[in-house]
C-alpha positions in Angstrom: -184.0 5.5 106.7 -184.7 6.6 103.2 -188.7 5.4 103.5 -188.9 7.4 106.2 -187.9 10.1 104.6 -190.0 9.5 101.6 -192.9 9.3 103.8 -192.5 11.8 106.0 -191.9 13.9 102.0 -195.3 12.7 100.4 -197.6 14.1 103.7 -196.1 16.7 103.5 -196.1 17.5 99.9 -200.4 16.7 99.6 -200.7 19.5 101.9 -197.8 22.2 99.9 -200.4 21.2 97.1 -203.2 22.3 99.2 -201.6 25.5 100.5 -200.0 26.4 97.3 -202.2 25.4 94.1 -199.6 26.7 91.8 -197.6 23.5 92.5 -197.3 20.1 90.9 -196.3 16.9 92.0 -193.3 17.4 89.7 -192.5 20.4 91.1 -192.6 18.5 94.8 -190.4 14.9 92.5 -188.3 14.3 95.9 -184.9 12.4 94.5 -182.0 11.6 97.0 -179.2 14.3 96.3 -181.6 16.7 94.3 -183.1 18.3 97.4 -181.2 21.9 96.8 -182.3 22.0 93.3 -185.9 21.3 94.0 -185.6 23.4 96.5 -184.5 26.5 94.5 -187.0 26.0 92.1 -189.9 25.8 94.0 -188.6 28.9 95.4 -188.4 30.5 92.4 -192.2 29.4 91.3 -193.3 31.0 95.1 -191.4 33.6 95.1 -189.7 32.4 98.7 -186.3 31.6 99.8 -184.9 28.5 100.6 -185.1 29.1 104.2 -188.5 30.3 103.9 -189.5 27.2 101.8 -187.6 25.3 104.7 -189.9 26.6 107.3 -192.8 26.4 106.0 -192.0 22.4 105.3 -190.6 22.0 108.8 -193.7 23.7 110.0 -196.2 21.3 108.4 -197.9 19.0 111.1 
């Protein structure tokens, strides 16, 4: 399960890259139990909630 995961993570982060050039790849470092975290600090960078930051992820085809 956790590859899928991981996978389904690093399409999804190329294209937060694209969208949002003020992001790194260590900003979008995906570690199992560190999702909140990342989370609030990429919220913080954006200037978006979590559930905003949740949305836009979820929203990502």
């Amino acid at each position: 399960m956790e590859n899928i995961v991981v996978g389904f993570w690093n399409e999804r982060k190329e294209i937060l890259k694209q969208k949002f050039p003020g992001i790194s790849d260590n900003d979008l470092q995906f570690n199992d139990g560190k999702e909140k975290e990342m989370m609030e600090m990429l919220g913080y960078k954006l200037g978006k909630s979590e559930d905003e930051l949740r949305k836009i992820v979820n929203d990502i085809k």
